[in-house]
Steps between C-alpha positions, in 0.01 A plus 500: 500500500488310831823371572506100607648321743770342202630898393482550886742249640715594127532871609609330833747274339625768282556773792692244724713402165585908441590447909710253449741557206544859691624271796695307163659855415593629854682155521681465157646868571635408809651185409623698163696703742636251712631284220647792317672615821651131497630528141669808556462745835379777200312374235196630472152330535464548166784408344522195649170393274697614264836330581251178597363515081838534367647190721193314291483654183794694415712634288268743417458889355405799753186537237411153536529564839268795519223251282483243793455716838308792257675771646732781289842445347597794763428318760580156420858702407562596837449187677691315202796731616423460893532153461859507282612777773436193770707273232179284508455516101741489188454704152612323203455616169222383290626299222211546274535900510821612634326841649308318729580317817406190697447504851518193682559367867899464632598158602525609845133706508322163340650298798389716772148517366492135432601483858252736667212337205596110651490641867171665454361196314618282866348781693156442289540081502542555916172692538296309234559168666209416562358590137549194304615483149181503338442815697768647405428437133139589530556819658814601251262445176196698664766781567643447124164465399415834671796705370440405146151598513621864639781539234439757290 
């Protein structure tokens, strides 16, 4: 089959898109590190996603945990009790089975990340100036648009 012009300039589009969420990742993990760093001088890149879904969405089990960033109860264990070791988390019992606990951010460690989340969010306003608001809407559906179609 001859390829066309059309599945030409896709394969194009396609290689600079793989190019460009790579340049995506590289950034995200740096900025990951520099905001945990401002939470606490030793939480740990990723913890603070952790700490970052808890602020949102906690109280919430280890296990339930473990479902949302798909990675063992192990691991999701040790950065559970990384995070209460930096006083950045609090266990309560659960009340619907008293052998299980709830993990969810401390006053203080919700603060500081709504801190370093509000200063990054004025960091992002300051270099997007120039993008107006219809921009900045078009561009944040494509990318939701993008992840959903990649969720598995």
């Amino acid at each position: 089959m001859i390829a066309t012009e059309q599945d030409s300039r896709r394969v194009e589009h396609l290689h600079t898109l793989e190019q460009e969420v790579g340049v995506l990742i590289r950034r995200v993990r740096r900025v990951i590190g520099q905001r945990s760093a401002l939470v606490h001088p030793q939480l740990q890149p990723a913890s603070y996603l952790m700490l970052g879904y808890l602020t949102t969405h906690g109280p919430l089990r280890a296990s339930a945990l473990a479902e949302v960033f798909d990675i063992d109860k192990g691991a999701i264990s040790r950065q559970i009790q990384h995070l209460e070791e930096l006083g950045l988390v609090d266990r309560t019992p659960d009340p619907a089975d008293g052998r299980a606990s709830l993990v969810s951010a401390s006053a203080d460690a919700a603060a500081r990340f709504d801190e370093v989340a509000a200063d990054r969010r004025r960091w992002l306003d300051e270099r997007l100036g120039d993008w107006s608001e219809e921009e900045l809407g078009e561009f944040a559906a494509v990318l939701s648009r993008y992840n959903a179609t990649l969720d598995l």
